[in-house]
C-alpha positions in Angstrom: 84.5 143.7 121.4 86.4 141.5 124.3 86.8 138.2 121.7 88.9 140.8 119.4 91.4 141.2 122.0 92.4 137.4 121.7 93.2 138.4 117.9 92.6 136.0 115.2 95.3 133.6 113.8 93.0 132.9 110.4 92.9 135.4 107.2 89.6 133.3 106.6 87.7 134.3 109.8 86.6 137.5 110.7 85.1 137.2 113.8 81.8 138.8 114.7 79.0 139.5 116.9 75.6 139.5 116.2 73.1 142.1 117.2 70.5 142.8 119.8 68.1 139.7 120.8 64.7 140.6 119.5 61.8 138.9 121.8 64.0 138.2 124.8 62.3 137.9 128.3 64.3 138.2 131.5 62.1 137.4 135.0 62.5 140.1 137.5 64.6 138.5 140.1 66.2 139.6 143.7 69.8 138.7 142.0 69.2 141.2 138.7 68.0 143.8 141.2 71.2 143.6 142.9 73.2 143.4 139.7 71.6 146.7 138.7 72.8 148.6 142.3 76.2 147.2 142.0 76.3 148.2 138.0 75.0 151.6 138.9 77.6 152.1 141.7 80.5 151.0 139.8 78.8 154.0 137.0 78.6 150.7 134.3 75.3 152.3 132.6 75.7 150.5 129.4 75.9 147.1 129.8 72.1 146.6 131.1 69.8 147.2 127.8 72.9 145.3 125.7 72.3 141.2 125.2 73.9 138.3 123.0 72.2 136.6 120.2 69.8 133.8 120.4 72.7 131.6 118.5 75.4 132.6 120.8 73.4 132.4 124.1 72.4 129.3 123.1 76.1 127.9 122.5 77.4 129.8 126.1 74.4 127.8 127.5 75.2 124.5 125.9 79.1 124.2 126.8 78.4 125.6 130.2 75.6 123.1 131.2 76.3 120.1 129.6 80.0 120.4 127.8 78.7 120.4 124.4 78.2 122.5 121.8 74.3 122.7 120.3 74.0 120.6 117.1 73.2 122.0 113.9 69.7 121.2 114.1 68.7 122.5 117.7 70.6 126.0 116.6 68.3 126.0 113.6 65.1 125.2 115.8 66.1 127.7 118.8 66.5 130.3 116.0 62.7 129.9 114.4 61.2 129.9 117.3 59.5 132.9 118.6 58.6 132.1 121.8 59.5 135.5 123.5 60.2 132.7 126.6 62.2 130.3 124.8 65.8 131.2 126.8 63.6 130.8 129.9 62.6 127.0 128.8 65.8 126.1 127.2 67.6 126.6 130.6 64.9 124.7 132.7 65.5 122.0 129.6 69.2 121.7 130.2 68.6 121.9 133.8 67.0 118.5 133.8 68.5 116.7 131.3 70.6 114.0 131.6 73.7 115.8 130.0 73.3 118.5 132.7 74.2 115.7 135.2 77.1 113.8 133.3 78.6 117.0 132.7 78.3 118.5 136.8 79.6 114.9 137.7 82.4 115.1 135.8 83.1 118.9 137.2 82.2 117.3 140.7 85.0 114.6 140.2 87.4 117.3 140.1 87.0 118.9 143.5 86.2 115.2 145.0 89.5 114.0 143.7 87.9 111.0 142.5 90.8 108.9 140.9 91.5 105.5 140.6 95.8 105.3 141.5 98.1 108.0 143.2 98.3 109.8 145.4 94.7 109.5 145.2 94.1 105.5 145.2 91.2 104.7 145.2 91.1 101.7 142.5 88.4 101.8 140.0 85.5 99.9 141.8 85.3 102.5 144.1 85.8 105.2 141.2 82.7 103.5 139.2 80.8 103.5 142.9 81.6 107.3 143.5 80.8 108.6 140.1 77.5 106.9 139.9 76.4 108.3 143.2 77.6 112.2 142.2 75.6 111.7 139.1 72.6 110.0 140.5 72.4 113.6 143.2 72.5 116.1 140.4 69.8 114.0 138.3 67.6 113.7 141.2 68.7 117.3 142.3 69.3 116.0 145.8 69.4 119.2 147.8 72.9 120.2 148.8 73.0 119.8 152.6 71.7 116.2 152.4 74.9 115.6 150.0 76.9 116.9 152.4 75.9 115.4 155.0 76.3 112.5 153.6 80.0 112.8 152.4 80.7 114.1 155.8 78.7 111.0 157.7 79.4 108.2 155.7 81.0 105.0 156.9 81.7 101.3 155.3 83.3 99.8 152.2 84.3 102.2 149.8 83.0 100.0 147.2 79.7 99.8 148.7 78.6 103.2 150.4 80.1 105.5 147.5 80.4 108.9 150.2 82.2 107.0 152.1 84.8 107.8 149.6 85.2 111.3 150.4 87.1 110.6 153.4 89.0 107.8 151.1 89.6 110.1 148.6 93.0 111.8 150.4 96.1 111.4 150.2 97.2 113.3 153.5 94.3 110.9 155.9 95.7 112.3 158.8 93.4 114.8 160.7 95.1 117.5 159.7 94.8 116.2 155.7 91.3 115.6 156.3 90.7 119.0 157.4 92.0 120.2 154.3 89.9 118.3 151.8 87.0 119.3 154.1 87.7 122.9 153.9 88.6 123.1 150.5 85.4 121.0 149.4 82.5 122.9 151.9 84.2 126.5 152.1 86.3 126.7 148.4 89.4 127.7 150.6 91.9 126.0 151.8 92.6 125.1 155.4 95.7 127.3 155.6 93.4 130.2 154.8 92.1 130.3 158.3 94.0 131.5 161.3 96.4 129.4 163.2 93.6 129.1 166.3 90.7 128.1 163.7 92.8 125.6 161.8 94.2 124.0 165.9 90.0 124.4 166.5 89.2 122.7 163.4 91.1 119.8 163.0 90.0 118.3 166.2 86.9 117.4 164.4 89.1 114.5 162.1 90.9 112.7 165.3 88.3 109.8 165.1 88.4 108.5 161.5 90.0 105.0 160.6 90.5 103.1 158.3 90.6 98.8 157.8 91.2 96.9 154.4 89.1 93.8 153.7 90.2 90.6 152.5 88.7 91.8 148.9 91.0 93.5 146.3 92.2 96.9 147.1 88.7 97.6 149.3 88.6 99.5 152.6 86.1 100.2 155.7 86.4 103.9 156.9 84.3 103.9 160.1 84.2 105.7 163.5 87.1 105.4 165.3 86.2 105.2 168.9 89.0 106.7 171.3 90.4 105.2 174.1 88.0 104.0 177.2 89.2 107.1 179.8 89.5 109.7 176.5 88.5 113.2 177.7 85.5 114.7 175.2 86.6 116.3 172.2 86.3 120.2 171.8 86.3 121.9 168.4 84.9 124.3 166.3 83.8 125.3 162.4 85.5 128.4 161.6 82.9 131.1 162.6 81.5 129.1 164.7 81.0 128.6 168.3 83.2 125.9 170.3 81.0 122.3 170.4 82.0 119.9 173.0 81.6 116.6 171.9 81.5 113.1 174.4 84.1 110.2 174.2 81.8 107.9 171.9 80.3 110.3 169.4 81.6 110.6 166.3 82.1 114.0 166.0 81.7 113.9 162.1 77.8 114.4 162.8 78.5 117.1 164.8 81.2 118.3 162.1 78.2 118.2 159.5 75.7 120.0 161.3 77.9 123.3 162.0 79.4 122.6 158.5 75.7 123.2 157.2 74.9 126.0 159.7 78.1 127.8 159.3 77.8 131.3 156.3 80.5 130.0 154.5 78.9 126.2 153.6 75.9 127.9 151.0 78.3 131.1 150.1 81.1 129.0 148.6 78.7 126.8 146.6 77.0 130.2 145.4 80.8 130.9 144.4 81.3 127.7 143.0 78.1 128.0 140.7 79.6 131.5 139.4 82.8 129.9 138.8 80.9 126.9 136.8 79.1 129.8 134.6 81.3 132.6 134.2 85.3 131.4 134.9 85.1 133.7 138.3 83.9 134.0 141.5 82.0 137.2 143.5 84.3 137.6 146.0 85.4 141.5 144.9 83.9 143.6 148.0 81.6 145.2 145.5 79.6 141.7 145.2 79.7 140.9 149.1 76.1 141.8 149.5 75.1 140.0 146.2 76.8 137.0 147.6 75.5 136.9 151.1 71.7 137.8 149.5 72.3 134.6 146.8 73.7 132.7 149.7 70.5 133.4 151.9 68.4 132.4 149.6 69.8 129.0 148.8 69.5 128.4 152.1 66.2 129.3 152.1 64.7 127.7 149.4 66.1 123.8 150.9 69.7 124.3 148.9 68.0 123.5 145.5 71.4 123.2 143.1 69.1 123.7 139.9 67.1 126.6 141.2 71.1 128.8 142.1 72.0 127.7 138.8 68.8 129.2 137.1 68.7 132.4 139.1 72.1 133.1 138.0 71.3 131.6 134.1 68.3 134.1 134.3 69.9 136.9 135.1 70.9 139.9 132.9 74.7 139.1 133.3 74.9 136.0 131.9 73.1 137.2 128.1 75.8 140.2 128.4 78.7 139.9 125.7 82.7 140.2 126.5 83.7 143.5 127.8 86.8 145.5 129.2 88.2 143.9 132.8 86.1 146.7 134.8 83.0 145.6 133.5 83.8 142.0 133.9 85.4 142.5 137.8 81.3 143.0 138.5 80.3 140.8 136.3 78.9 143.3 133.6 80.1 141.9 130.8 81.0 138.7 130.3 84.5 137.3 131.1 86.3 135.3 128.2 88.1 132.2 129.1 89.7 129.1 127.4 87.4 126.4 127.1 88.5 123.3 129.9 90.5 120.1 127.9 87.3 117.5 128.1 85.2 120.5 126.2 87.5 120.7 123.3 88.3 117.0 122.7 84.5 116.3 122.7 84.1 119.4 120.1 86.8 117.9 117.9 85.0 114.6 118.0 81.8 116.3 117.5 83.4 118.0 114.6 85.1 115.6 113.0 82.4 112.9 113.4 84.7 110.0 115.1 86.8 110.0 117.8 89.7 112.1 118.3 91.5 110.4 120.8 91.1 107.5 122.7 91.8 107.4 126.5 93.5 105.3 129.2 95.8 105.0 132.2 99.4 105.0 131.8 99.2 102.6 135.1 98.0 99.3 134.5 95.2 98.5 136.1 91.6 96.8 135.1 89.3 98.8 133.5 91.8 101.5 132.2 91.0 101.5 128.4 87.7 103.3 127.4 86.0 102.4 124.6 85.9 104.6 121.5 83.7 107.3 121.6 83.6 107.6 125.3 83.1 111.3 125.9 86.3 113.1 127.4 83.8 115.5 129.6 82.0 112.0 131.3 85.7 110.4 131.7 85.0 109.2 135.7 88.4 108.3 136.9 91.3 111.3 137.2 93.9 108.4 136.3 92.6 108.1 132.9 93.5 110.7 129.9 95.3 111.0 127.3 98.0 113.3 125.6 95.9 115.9 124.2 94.2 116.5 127.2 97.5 116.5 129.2 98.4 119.3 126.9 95.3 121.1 127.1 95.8 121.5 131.1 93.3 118.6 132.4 93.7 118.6 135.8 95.5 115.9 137.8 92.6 115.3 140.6 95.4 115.6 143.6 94.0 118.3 145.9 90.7 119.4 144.3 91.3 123.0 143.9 90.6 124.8 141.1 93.8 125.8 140.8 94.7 122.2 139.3 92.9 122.9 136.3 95.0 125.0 133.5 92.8 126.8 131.2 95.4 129.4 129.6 95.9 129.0 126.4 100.0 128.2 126.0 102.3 128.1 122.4 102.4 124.3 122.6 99.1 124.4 122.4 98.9 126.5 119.7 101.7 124.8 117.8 99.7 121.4 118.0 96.4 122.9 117.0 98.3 124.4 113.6 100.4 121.8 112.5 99.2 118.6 113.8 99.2 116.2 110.7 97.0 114.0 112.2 94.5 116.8 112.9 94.9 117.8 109.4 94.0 114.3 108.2 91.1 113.6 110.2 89.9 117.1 108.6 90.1 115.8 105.1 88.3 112.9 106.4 85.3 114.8 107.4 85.3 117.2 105.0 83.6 114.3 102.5 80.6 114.2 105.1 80.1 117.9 104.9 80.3 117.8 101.4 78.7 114.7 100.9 75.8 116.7 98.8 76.7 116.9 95.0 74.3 119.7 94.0 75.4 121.7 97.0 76.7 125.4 96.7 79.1 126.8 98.3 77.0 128.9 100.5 74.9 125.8 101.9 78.6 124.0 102.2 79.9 126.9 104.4 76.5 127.1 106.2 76.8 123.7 107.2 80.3 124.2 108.5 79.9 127.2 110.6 77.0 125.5 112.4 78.7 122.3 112.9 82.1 124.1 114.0 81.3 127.3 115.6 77.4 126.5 116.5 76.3 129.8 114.9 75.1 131.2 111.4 77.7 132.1 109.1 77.5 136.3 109.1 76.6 137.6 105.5 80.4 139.3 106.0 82.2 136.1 106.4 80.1 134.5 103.4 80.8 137.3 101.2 84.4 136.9 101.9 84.7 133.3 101.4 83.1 133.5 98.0 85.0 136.0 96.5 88.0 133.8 98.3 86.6 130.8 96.5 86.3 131.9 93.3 89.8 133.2 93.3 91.0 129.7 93.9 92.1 127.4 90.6 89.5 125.0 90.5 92.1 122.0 91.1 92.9 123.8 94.7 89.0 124.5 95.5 89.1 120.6 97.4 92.0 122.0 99.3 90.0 125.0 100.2 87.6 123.4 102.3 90.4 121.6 103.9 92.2 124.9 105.2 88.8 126.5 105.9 87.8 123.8 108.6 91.4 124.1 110.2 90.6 127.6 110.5 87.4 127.6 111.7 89.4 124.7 114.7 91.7 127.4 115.1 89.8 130.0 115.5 88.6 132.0 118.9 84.9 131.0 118.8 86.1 127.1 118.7 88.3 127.1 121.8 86.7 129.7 123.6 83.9 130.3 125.7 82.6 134.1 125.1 
């Protein structure tokens, strides 16, 4: 399978998948239609019938929606139930819940370069403003043009009108850096991507946008700038999309927003960005043109619902498909294996371990830069703030807002702190008494326990087989250690730092 190509650095874990689904129910959908052509052109037969377990769709769903693994307890419920329909209403669950929108904020704040001191500056009232507001649109699933729109339109204190941030939020403000952030934000490109005569078209569109501090603390006004009495109107255009003319004394970012909407590329990118969110990649091979352009259409279509292209792509055959081999993943027939994000894996260690693994703060002193303890790494608002581990794990600096700022690949340092941290190792020991903390226990209820809690899934009848006869091998002044070095496996292993 595609995990076993990672390999496994553990004699104690054998990694496995289970088998088929029984009782699994997949709506017929325009997108799984589509999946089907493109599989059957690109002669991928196999992967259609084939579909994870309840346990490991369950965990993809969890850490892809709202950061987290599934505790022990929902794994166990999911499992019993056998409501043919229960994938179905544990999406539209997750969908709506408030987790769902921490979590998308937090990935939001990434692209909006929301970040309290350089380049970024934008001080942490405004941060706390900003966040709020992304969070507040997912919960109340604020349809996607009206969001833009209002990033786009937006003018007054940055600590008082949150979208006014998005213009805030550069560190190139003049037209040309605005163009960038706009492009990169609305069409997941950036603005060197277009030709030399859309960029000059472009830009135009960014000539009118100041900027004025107030007597308060680090606050600022962006607002219309008005041109010159005598100023000729201003001509510009979206990429692929007609020239607008627009009058000395209009602020050409309404105008900007409407073609912005209009324009293909506005609801194909966020289509992109959703696939991205779920999978690690995007459709933009030539096979998945059409799929992209159908998706596209109907997000438009149905008032640019966020939660209804995330569930049409949730529902879909593709994302209950296991790893494959690059060919099936390219059209998304299988699914593609990637390195869980920095936030996801703190907040699993913490989960793990039952306290906090780190704490968090800004090397730059400034008010408001030290979190409290358990503060989840995933909900951490301001792109100043982190802390050594998730340095290390490739948490992005928040400078540009591409995607390219984020570094999920898995490097030897990372490795090397994972194995012989001694402070990992410690806070191991530490929670090993709460997983043990049952006297009468056996070891299968002990492991049990473990494998739920670490790798939300079942322990296989394989791996519990091995670890007895393991166990019982081990002199019984050694069998406390054993625990120990089976939870630093099971950290170190695949399933805990992977999504699969």
């Amino acid at each position: 399978m595609g995990l076993r190509r990672l390999g496994s650095p553990f004699f104690l874990l054998t990694l496995l998948f289970s088998g088929l689904s029984a009782g699994c129910s997949t709506p017929a959908l325009p997108l799984n239609e589509r999946l089907n052509r493109v599989w059957h052109e690109a002669e991928i037969e196999t992967a259609r019938p084939r579909t994870i377990s309840d346990a490991h769709f369950l965990r993809r769903l969890y850490l892809d929606l709202t950061g987290l693994p599934p505790k022990p307890e929902v794994i166990l419920q999911f499992l019993k139930d056998k409501d043919p329909e229960k994938r179905i209403k544990m999406v539209d669950k997750l969908l709506v819940s408030d987790e769902f929108a921490v979590y998308q904020a937090h990935l939001w704040g990434d692209e909006l370069r929301i970040k309290a001191e350089f380049p970024i500056n934008l001080w942490p009232n405004a941060v706390q403003k900003y966040s709020r507001y992304i969070y507040e649109t997912i919960r109340d699933n604020v349809p996607y043009d009206r969001f833009a729109r209002e990033l786009l339109t937006s003018s007054g204190s940055n600590f008082r009108i949150p979208a006014a941030n998005f213009f805030r939020a550069a560190a190139d403000r003049s037209p040309k850096g605005l163009a960038q952030v706009t492009s990169q934000t609305f069409f997941g490109k950036p603005l060197s991507a277009w030709s030399v005569r859309e960029q000059e078209q472009f830009i135009p569109f960014f000539t009118c946008i100041g900027y004025k501090s107030s007597k308060e603390w680090k606050e600022e006004f962006v607002f219309f700038k008005s041109p010159a009495p005598g100023s000729e109107m201003i001509t510009a255009a979206v990429p692929g999309r007609r020239k607008v003319e627009i009058p000395a004394g209009t602020d050409p970012r309404k105008i900007l927003a409407d073609e912005i909407i209009a324009s293909e590329p506005f609801a194909e990118a966020m289509v992109c960005r959703a696939w991205r969110r779920l999978f690690g990649r995007e459709p933009v091979t030539p096979e998945l043109s059409v799929l992209r352009r159908e998706m596209a259409g109907r997000f438009r279509a149905g008032g640019f619902d966020l939660r209804q292209l995330y569930r049409e792509i949730l529902l879909s055959p593709a994302y209950s498909l296991p790893p494959g081999t690059p060919e099936e993943e390219k059209v998304f027939a299988a699914y593609p294996i990637r390195r869980l994000n920095a936030e996801q894996i703190s907040d699993r260690l913490s989960m793990f371990l039952r306290k906090p693994f780190e704490s968090y703060s800004s090397v730059i002193p400034e008010p408001f830069t030290f979190l409290p303890p358990g503060t989840r790494a995933s909900a951490i608002e301001d792109g100043s703030i982190s802390s050594p581990f998730l340095d290390l794990m490739g948490k992005p600096p928040r400078d540009s807002g591409a995607p390219e700022e984020r570094k999920d690949v898995i490097t030897g340092k990372q490795k090397l702190f994972l194995l012989n941290s001694g402070k990992l190792y410690r806070e191991l020991q530490q929670a090993q008494k709460h997983y043990l903390r049952q006297k009468n226990d056996n070891l299968k209820k002990r492991v049990i326990r473990l494998y739920l809690a670490a790798l939300a899934r079942p322990v296989t009848p394989q791996e519990l087989a091995f670890l007895e006869k393991k166990y019982k091998s081990t002199p019984p002044k050694l069998r406390g250690r054993f625990y120990t070095d089976l939870l630093w496996a099971l950290v170190n292993s695949n399933e805990f730092i992977y999504q699969y």
